[in-house]
DSSP file (Angstrom, degrees, kcal/mol; ACC not computed):
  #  RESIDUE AA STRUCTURE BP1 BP2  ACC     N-H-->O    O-->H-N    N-H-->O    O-->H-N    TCO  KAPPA ALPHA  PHI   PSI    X-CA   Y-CA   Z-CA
    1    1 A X              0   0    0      0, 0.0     2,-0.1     0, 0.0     3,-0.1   0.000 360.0 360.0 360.0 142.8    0.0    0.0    0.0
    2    2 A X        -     0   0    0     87,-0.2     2,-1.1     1,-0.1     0, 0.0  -0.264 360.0 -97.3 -88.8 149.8    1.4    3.2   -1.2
    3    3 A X        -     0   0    0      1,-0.1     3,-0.3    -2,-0.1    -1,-0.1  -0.469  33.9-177.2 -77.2 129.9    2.1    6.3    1.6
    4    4 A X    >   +     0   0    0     -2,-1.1     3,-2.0    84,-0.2    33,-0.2   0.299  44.4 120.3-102.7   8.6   -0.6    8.8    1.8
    5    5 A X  T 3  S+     0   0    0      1,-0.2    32,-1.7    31,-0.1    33,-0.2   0.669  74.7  50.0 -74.4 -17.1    1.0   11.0    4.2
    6    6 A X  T 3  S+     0   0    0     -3,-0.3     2,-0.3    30,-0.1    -1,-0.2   0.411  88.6 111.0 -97.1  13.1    0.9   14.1    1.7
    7    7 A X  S <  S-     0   0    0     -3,-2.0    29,-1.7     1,-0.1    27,-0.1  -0.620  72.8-110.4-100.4 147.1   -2.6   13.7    0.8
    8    8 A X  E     -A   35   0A   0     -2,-0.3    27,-0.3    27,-0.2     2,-0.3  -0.099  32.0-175.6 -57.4 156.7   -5.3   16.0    1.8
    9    9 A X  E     -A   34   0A   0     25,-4.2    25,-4.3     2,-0.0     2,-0.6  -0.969  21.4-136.9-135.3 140.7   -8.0   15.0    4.3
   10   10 A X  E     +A   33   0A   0     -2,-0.3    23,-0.3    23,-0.2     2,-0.3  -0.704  40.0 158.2 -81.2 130.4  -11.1   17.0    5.5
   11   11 A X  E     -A   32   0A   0     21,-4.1    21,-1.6    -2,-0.6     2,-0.3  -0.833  20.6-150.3-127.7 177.5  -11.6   16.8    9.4
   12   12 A X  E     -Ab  31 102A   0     89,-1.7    91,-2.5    19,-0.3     2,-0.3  -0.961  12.8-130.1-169.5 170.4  -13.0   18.4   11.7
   13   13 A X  E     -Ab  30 103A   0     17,-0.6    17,-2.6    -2,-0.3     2,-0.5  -0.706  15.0-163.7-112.6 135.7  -13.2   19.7   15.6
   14   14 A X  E     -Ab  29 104A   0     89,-1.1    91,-1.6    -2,-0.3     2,-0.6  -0.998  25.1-125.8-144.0 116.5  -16.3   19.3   17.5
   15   15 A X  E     - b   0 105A   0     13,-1.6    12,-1.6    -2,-0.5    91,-0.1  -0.744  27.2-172.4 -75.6 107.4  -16.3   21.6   20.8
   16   16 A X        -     0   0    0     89,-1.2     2,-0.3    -2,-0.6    90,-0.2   0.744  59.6  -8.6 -49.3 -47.3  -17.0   18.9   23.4
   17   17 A X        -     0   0    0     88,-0.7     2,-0.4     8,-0.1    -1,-0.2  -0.996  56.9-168.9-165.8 152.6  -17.4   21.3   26.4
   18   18 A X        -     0   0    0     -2,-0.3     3,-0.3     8,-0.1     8,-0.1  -0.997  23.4-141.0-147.8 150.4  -17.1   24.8   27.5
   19   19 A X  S    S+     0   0    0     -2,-0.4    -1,-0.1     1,-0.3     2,-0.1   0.523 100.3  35.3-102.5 -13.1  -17.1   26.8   30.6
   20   20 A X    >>  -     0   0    0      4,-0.3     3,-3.5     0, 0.0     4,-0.6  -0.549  64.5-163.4-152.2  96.0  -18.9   29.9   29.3
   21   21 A X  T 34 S+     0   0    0     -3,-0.3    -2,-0.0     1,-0.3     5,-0.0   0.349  89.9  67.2 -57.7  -5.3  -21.5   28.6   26.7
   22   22 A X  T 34 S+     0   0    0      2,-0.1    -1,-0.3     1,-0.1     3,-0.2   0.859 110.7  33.3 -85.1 -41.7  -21.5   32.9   25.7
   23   23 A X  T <4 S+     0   0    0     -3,-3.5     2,-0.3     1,-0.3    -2,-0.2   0.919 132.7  15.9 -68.2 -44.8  -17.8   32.6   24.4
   24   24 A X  S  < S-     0   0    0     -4,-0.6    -4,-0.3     2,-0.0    -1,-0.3  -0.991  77.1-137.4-155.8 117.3  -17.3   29.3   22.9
   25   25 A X        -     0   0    0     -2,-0.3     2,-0.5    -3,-0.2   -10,-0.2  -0.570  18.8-133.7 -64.4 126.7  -20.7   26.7   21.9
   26   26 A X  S    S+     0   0    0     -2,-0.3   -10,-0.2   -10,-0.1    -8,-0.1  -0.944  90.4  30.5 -49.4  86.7  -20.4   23.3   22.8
   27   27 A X  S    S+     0   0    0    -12,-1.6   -12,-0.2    -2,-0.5    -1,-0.1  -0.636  85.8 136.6  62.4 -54.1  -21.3   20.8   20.0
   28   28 A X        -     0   0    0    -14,-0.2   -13,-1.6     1,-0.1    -1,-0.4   0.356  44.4-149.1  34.0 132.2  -20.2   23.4   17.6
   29   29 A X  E     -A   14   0A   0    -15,-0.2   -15,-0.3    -3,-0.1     2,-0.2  -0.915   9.5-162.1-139.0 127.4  -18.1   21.7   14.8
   30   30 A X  E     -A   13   0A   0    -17,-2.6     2,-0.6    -2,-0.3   -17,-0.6  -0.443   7.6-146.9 -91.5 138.6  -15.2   23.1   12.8
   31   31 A X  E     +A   12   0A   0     -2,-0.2   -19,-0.3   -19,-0.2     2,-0.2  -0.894  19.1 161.4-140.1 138.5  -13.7   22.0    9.5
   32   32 A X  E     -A   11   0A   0    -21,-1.6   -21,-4.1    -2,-0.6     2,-0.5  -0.911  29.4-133.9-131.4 159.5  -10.3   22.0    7.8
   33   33 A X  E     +A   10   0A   0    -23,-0.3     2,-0.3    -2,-0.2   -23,-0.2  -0.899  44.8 142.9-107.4 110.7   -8.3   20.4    5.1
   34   34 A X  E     -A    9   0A   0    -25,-4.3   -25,-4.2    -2,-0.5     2,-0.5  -0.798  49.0 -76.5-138.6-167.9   -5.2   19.4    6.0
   35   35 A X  E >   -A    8   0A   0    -27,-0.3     3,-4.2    -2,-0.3    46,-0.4  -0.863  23.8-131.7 -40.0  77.5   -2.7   16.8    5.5
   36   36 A X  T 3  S+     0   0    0    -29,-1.7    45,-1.6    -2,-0.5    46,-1.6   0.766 117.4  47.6 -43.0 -39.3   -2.8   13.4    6.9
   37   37 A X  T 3  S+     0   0    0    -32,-1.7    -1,-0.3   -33,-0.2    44,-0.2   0.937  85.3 111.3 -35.5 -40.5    1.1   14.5    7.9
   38   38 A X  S <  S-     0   0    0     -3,-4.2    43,-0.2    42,-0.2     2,-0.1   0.360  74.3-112.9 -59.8 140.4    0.1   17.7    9.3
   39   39 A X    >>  -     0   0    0     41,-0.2     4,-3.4     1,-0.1     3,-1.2  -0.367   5.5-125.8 -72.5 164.3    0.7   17.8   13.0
   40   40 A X  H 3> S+     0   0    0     39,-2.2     4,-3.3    37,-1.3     5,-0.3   0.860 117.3  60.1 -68.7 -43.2   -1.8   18.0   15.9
   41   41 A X  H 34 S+     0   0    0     36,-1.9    -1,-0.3    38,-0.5    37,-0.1   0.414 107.7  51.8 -71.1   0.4   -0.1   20.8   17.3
   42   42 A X  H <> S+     0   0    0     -3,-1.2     4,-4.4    35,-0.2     5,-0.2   0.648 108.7  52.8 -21.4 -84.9   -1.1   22.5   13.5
   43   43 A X  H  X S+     0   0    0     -4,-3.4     4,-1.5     1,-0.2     5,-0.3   0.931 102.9  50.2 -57.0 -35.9   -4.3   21.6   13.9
   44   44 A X  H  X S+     0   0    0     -4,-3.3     4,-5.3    -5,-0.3     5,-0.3   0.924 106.1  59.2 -71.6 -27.2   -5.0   23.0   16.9
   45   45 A X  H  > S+     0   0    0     -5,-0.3     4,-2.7     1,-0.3     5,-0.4   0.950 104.1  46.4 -71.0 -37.5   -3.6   26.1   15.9
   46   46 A X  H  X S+     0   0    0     -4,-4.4     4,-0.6     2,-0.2    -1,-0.3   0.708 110.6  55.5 -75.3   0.7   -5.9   26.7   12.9
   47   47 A X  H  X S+     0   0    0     -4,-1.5     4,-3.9    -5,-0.2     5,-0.3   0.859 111.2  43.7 -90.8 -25.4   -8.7   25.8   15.1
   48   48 A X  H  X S+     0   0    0     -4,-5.3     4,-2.1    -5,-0.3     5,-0.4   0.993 122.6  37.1 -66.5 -49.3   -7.6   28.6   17.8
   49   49 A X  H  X S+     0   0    0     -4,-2.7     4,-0.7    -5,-0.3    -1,-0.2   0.878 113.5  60.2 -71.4 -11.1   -7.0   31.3   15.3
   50   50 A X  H  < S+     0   0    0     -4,-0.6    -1,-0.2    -5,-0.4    -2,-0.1   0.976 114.1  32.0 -60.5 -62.7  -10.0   29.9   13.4
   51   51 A X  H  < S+     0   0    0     -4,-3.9    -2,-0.2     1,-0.2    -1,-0.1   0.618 118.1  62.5 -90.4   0.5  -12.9   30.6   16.4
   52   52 A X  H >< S-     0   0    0     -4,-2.1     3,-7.3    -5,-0.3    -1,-0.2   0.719  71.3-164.3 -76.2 -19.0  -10.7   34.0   17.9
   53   53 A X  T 3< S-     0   0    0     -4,-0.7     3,-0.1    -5,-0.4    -3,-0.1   0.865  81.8 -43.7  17.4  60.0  -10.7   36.5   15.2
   54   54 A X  T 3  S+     0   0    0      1,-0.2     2,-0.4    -5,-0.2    -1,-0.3   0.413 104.6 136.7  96.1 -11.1   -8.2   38.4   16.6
   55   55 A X    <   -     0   0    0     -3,-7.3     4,-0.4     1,-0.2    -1,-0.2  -0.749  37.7-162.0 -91.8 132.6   -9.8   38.1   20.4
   56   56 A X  S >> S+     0   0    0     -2,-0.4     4,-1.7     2,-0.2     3,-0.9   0.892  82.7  53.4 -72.4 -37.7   -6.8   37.4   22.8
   57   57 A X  H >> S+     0   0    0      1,-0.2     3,-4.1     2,-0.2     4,-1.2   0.929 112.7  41.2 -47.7 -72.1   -9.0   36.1   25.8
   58   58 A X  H 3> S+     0   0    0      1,-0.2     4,-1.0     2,-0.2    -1,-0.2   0.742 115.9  52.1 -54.1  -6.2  -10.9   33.5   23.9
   59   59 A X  H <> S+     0   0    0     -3,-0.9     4,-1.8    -4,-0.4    -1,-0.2   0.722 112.1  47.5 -88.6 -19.2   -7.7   32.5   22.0
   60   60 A X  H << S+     0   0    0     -3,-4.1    -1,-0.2    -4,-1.7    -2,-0.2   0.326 109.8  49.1-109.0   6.6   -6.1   32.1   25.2
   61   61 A X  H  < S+     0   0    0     -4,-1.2    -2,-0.2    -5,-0.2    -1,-0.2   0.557 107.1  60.7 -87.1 -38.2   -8.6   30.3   26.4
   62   62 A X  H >< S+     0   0    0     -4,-1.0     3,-3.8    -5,-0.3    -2,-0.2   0.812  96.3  59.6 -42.5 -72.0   -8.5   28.1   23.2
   63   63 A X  T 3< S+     0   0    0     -4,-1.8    -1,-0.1     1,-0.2    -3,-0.1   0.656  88.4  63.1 -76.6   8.9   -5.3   27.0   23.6
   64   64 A X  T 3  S+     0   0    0      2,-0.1    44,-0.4    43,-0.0    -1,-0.2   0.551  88.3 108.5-104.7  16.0   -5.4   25.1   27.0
   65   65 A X    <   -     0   0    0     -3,-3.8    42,-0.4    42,-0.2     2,-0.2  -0.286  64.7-131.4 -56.7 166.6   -7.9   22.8   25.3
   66   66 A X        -     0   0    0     40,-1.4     2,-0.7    10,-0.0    40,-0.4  -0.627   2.5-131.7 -90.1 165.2   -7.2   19.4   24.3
   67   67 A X  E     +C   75   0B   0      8,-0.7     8,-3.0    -2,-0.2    38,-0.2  -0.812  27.1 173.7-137.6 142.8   -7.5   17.6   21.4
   68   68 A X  E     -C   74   0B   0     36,-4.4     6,-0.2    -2,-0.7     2,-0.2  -0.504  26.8-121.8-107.2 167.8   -9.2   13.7   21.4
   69   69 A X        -     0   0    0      4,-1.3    35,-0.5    34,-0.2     3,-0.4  -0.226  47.7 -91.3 -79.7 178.6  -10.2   11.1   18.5
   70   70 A X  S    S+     0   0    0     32,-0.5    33,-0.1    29,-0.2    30,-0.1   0.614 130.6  54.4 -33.8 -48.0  -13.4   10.1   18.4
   71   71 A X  S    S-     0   0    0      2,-0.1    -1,-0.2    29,-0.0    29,-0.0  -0.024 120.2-104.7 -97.5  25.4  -12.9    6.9   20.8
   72   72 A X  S    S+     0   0    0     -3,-0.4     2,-0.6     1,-0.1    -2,-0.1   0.960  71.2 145.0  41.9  39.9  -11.2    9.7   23.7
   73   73 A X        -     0   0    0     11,-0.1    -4,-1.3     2,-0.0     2,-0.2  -0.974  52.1-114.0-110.9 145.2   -7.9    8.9   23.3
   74   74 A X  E     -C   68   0B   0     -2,-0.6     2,-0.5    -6,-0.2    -6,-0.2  -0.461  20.2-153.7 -85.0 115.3   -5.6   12.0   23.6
   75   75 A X  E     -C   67   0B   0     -8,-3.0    -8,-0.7    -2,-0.2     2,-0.2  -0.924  15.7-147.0-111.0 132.1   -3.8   13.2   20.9
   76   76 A X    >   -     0   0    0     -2,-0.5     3,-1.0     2,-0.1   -36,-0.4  -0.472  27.4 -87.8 -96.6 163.6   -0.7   15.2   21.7
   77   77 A X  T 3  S+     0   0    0      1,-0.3   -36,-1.9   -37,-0.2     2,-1.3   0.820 128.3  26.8  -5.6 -93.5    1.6   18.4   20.1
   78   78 A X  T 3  S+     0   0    0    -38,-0.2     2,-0.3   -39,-0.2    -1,-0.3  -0.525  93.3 110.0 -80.9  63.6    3.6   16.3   17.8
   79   79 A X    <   -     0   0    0     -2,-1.3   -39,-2.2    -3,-1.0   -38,-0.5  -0.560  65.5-137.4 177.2 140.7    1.0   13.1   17.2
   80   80 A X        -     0   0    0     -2,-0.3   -42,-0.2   -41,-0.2   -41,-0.2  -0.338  16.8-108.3 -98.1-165.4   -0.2   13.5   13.5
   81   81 A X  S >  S+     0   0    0    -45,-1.6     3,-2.4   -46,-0.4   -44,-0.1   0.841 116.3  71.4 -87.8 -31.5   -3.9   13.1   12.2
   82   82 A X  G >  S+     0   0    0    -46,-1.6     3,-0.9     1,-0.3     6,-0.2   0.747  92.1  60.5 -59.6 -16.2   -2.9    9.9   10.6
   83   83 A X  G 3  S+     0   0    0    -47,-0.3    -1,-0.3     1,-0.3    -2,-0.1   0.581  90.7  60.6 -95.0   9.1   -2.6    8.5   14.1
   84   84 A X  G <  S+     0   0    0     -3,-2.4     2,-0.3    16,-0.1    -1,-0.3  -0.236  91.7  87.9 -94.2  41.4   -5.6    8.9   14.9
   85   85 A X    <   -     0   0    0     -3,-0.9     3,-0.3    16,-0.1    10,-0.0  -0.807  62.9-151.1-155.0 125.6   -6.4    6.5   11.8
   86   86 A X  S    S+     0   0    0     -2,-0.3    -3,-0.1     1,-0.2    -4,-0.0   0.238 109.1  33.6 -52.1  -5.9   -6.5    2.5   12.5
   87   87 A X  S >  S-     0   0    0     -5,-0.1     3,-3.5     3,-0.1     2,-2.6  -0.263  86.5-163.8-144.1  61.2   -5.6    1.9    9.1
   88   88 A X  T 3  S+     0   0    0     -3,-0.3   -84,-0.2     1,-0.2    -6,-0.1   0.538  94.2  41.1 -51.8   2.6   -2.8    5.7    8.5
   89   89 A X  T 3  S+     0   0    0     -2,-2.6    -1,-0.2   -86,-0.1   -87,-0.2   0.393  85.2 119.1-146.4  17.7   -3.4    4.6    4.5
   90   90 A X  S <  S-     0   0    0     -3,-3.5    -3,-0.1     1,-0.1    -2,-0.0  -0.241  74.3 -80.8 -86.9-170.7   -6.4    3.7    4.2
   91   91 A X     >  -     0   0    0      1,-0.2     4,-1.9     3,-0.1    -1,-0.1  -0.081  29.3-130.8 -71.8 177.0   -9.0    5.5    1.7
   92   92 A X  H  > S+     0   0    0      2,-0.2     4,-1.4     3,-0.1    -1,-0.2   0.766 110.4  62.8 -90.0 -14.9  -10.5    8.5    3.0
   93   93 A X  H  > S+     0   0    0      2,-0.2     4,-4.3     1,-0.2    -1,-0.1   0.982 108.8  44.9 -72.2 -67.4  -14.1    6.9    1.9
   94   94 A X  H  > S+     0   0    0      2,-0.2     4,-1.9     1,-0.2     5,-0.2   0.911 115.2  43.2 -46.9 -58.3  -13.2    4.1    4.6
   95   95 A X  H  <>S+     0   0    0     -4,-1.9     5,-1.6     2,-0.2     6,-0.4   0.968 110.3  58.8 -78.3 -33.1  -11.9    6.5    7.6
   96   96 A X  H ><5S+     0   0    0     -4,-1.4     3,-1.0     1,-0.2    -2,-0.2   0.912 109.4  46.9 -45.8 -52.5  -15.0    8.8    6.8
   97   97 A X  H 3<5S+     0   0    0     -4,-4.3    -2,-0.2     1,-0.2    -1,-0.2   0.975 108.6  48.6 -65.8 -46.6  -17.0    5.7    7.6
   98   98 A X  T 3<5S-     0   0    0     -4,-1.9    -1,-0.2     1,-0.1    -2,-0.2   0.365 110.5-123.5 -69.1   0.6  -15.2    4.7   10.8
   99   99 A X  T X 5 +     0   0    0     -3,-1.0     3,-1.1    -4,-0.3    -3,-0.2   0.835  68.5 136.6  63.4  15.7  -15.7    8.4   11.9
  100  100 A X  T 3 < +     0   0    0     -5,-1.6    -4,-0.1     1,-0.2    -1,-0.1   0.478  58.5  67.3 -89.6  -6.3  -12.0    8.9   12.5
  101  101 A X  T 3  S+     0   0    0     -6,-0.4   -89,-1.7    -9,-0.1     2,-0.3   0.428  86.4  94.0 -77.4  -2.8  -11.7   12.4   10.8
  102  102 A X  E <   +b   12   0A   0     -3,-1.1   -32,-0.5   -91,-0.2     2,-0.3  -0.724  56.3 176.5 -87.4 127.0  -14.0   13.6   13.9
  103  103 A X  E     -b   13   0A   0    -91,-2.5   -89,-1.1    -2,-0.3     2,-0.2  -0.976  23.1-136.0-158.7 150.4  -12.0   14.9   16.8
  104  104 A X  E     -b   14   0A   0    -35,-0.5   -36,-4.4    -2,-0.3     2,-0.6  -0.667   1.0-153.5-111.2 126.7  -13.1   16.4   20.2
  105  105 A X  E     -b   15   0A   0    -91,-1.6   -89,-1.2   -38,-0.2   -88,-0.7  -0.983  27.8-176.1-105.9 119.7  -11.5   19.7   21.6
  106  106 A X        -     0   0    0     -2,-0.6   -40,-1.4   -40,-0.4     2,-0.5  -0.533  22.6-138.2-128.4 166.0  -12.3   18.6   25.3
  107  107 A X              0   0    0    -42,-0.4   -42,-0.2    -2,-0.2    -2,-0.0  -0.865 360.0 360.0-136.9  68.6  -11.3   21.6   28.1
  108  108 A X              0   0    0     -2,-0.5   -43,-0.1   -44,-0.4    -1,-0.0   0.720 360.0 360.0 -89.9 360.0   -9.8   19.3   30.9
């Protein structure tokens, strides 16, 4: 099976919980096109500068979130999206079915 690591994938970030439901919605889901490479610590940055437009509180607020799979397992800084993948080469039709482009920005 050939390496997919430079091919795009759509995901997206689904605000699990929030601690003042006026700044930042819970259920709320974000989407980007990134890279199966691209790192976690990547993603999480386009998703803070994505829901701050430029406001420092919520951004700083943003960034002591975490960010999970689907199944709650904790994906760290340098962790890619392909590791959150059972199969890091399989089709994108197949991880779209298994729900494994869905990941949880959880506020622990």
């Amino acid at each position: 099976m050939t390496d997919k690591s430079e091919e795009f994938i759509d995901v997206s970030i689904r605000v699990g919980n929030s601690f003042d439901w006026k700044l930042i919605m819970p259920g709320k889901s974000y989407n980007f096109r990134v890279y199966r490479d691209t790192r976690i610590g990547e993603l999480k940055s386009y998703f803070c500068d994505c829901l701050a437009n430029e406001n420092k509180t919520i951004k700083d607020i943003l960034e002591r979130y975490e960010i999970f799979t689907k199944k709650i397992i904790r994906l760290y800084e340098d962790d890619r999206v392909k590791d959150a993948f059972s199969e890091p080469n399989s089709s994108i039709k197949d991880i779209i079915d298994r729900d494994e482009n869905i990941f949880y920005a959880l506020l622990i």
